[in-house]
N, C-alpha and C positions, 0 to 999 in steps of 0.2 A: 504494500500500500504506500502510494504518493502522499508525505506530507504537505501540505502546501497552508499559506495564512490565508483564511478567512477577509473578506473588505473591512467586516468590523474589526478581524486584530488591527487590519494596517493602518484602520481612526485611530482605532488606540495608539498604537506608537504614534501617527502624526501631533497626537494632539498630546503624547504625555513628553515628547521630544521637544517641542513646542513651548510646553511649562517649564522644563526643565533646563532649556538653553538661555530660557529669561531671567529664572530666579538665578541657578547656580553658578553662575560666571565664573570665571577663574577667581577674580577678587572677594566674589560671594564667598567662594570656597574657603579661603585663607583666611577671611574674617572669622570664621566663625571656629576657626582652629583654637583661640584664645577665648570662646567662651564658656561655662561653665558647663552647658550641656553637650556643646560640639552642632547642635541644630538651631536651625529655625523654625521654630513651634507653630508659626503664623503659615509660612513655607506647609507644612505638615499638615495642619489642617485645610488648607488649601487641595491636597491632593486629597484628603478622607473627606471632608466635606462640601466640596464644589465638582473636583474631577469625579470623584466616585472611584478612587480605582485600587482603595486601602483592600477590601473586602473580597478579589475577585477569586481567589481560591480558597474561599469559605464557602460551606455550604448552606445554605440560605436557612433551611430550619434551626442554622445555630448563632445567625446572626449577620450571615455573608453575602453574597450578591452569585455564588454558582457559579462564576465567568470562566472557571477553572486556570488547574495553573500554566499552560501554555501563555495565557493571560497575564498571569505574574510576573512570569518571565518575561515578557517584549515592554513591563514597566521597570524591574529591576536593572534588564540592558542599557535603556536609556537613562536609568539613576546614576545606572556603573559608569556609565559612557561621560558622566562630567564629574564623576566624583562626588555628588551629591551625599552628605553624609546626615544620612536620615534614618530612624529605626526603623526600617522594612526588614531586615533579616532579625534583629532582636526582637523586635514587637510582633510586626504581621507573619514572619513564616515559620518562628519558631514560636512565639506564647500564646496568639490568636488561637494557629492551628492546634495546638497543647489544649486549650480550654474545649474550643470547637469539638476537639477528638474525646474530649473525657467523659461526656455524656450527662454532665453535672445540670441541674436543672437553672441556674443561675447562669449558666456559659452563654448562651444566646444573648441577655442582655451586656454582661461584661463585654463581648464582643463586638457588640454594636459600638461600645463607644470606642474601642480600638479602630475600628474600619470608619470613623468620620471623625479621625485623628483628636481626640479630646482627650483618651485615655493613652497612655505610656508602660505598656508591659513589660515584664522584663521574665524568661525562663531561667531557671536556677537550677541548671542543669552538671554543671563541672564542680569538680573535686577539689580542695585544697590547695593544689597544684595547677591549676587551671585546666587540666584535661577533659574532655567530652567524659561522663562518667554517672549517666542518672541512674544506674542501676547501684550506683556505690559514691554517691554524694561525700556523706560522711555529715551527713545533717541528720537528726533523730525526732522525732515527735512523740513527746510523752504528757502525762493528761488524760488519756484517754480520746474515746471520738466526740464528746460534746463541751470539752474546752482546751484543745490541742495545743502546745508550748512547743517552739522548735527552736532547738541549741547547735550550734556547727558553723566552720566558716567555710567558705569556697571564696575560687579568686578567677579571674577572665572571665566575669560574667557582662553578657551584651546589654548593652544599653541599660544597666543597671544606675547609672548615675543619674540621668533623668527620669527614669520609671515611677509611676505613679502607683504600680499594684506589679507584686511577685505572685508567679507563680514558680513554687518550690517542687522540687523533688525529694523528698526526705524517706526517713528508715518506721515505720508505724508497725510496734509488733512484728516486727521480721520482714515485713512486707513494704517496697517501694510503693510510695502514694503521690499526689498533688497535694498539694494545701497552697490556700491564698492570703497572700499577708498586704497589707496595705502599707504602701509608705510611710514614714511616720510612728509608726508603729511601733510600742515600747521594748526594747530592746535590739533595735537593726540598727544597724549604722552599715553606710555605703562609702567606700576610701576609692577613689579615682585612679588608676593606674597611671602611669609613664609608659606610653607605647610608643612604639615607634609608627606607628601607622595614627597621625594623630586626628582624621576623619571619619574614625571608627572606635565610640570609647568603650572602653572596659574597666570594671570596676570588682574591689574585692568586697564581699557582703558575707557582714558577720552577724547572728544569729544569738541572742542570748537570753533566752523564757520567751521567746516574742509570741505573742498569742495569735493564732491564723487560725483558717476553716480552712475542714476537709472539702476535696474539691474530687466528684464522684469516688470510686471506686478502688483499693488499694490493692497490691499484687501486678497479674500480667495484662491488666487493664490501662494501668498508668503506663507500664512503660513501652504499652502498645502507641499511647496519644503522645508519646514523646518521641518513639523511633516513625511515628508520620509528619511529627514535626521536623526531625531532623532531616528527613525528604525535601519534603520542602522547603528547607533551610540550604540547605544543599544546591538545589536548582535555583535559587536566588542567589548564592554564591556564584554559581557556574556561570548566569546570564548576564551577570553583575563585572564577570570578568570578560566573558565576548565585548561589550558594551566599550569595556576600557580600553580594552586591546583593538577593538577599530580604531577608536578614537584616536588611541597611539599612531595607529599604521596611517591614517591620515595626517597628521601632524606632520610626519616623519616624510610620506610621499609629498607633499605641500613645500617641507623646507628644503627636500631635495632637488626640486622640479627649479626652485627659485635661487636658493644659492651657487654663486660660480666661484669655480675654482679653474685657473687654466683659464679665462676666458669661455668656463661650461659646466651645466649645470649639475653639481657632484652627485645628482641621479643617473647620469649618463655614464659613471665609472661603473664596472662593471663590480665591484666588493660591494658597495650602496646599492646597485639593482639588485643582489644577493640579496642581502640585509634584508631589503623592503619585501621581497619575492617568500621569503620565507618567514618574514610576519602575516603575509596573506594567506600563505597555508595554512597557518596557524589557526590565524583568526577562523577559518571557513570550516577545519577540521573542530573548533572549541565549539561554534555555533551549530556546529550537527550535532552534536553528542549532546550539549545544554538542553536544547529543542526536543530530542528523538526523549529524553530523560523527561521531561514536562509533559510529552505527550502520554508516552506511560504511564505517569499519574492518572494524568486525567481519562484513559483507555487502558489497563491493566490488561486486556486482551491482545494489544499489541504487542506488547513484551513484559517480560518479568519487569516490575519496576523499580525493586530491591537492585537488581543488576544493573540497571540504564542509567539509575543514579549514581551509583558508585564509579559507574565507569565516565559518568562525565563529571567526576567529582576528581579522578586520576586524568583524565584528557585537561580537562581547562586548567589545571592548580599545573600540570605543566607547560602549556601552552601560555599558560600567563607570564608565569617565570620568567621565560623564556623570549617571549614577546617585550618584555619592558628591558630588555637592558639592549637590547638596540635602539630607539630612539636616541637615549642617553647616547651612543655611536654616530647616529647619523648628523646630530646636531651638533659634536664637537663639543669646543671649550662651553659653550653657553649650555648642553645639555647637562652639565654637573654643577651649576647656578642654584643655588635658593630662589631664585626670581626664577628661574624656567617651571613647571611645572611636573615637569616628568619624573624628579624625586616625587613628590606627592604618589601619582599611582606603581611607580616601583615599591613605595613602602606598603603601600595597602595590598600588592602584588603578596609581598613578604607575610606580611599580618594574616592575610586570608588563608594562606597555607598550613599553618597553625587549629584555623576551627573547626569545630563538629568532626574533632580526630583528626584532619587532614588527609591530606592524599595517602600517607603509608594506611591506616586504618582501612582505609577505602578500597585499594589495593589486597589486605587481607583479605577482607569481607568477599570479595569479588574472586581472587584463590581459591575459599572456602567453598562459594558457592557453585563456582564455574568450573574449576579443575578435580578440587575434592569427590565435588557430585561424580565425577566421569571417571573417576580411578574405582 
């Protein structure tokens, strides 16, 4: 079967491409590197409650708009594609989908103020050490189920610094659960990271009596609504980097086509037509795998979707790599500039290799299931 985009994908990208090349300018971007959330909240609600397009891989019974995530993806591309540093992968495709998925009778509203950007989520998914790790947090709830207390620290957690409401993963009688704790809340405190990727913040969040609610069901229930969120967290990483990596590869053909060297333009050497020639393959082999992985979500008949993500979770986290430290080459002395921008998505190239496990984790996963299965 022929993938191909729908008229209404291609309004959507025109028009969230459209939003996106207005608000986040280069100087948009850099401004907001120095503030305490890392966003623009005005910015954010402008896409959840004017564009509509917070919502589109929720399912509408739980608060979402159905548009599925092929949908998600052609808006995270165009986020990625200017560096747009907004909580769509911490809010929308890991803690919306986490609540969506958990079956909790309060999730549909929680999620509604997520998808028309009022409310700020944050999933509290990684261990001590920052690792992807909801099955083994190292967070506890005790209490019992009708006044729950949860004690534990974790660190690399997304968009925890701005977040208005956690959702936790923690340890309930032997059993992994949800629980929701609101910001503010006695006993949390949120410490802001130093990352190098500084468009993407992370926060360590510490846990001490903080009184939350259980949030559905505990055992392989929970960590069912978290490995679909890490799906989806995934294919928003993956789209997020095709996005970059065009953008790159235009930069890059642009500066090439224009500067002379020799009296010619240093696209016309033949190591620079390299360079550029084999960021387009990139780009085009990242954009198949991101796509074909979203489609699978949204059509589990068309492939395994365990497998389509992981493998374009290993294709882009290389292709990305890969792709940003050419620019940084083609542009020369100005591409290793603070004022150029191409550090910017080199560092978030770097930063993104690190989450929901990374590429080696994905890679296991993808061993296990693809080679292991056939031995």
């Amino acid at each position: 079967m022929e993938f191909a985009f729908t008229e209404e994908q291609r309004a959507l990208r025109d028009l969230t491409r459209s939003m996106a090349e207005r608000t986040w300018t280069d100087d948009a971007v850099r401004a907001q590197l120095w503030t305490s959330s890392g966003f623009d909240r005005e910015a954010w609600r402008v896409l959840g409650r004017d564009l509509g397009v917070l919502g589109l891989a929720l399912p509408v019974e739980a608060g979402g708009d159905g548009g599925g995530t092929v949908a998600l993806a052609i808006v995270a591309e165009e986020l990625g594609r200017v560096l747009a540093g907004v909580p769509l992968l911490g809010c929308v495709a890991l803690a919306a989908t986490a609540l969506a998925r958990s079956g909790a009778p309060e999730a549909p509203g929680l999620v509604s103020g997520i998808v028309s950007g009022e409310t700020v989520a944050s999933l509290v998914a990684t261990d001590a050490r920052g690792a992807w790790a909801p099955a083994r947090t190292g967070i506890t709830a005790t209490g019992g189920p009708d006044a729950p207390v949860l004690s534990g620290t974790v660190s690399h957690v997304l968009d925890a610094v701005a977040a208005d409401l956690f959702v936790v993963v923690a340890e309930a009688d032997g059993d992994p659960a949800l629980f929701l704790v609101d910001a503010g809340a006695q006993g949390l405190s949120v410490e802001p990271l130093t990352t190098l990727d500084q468009t993407r913040r992370l926060g360590r969040v510490r846990l001490d009596g903080t009184p939350a609610r259980p949030l559905g069901d505990a055992g392989a229930s929970a960590l069912d609504a978290v490995a679909a969120a890490r799906d989806v967290g995934a294919v928003v990483l993956a789209a997020e980097a095709v996005g970059a990596s065009a953008r790159l590869l235009a930069m890059s053909v642009e500066y090439a086509s224009t500067r002379l060297q020799f009296g010619r333009p240093i696209g016309s050497f033949q190591a620079v037509k390299h360079r550029c020639a084999d960021m387009h393959v990139a780009v085009e082999q990242s954009r198949s795998a991101a796509y074909h992985a979203a489609w699978s979500l949204d059509d589990p008949g068309l492939d395994d979707p365990r497998i389509a993500v992981d493998l374009a979770t290993v294709r882009t986290a290389a292709d990305y790599q890969a792709v940003v430290k050419n620019p940084v080459q083609v542009h020369g002395g100005i591409g290793f500039t603070w004022e150029h921008s191409a550090h910017l998505y080199y560092k978030r190239a770097v930063g993104d290799a690190t989450l929901l496990g990374g590429r080696a984790a994905a890679a296991e996963r993808l061993a296990a299931s693809v080679l292991d299965a056939a031995s």
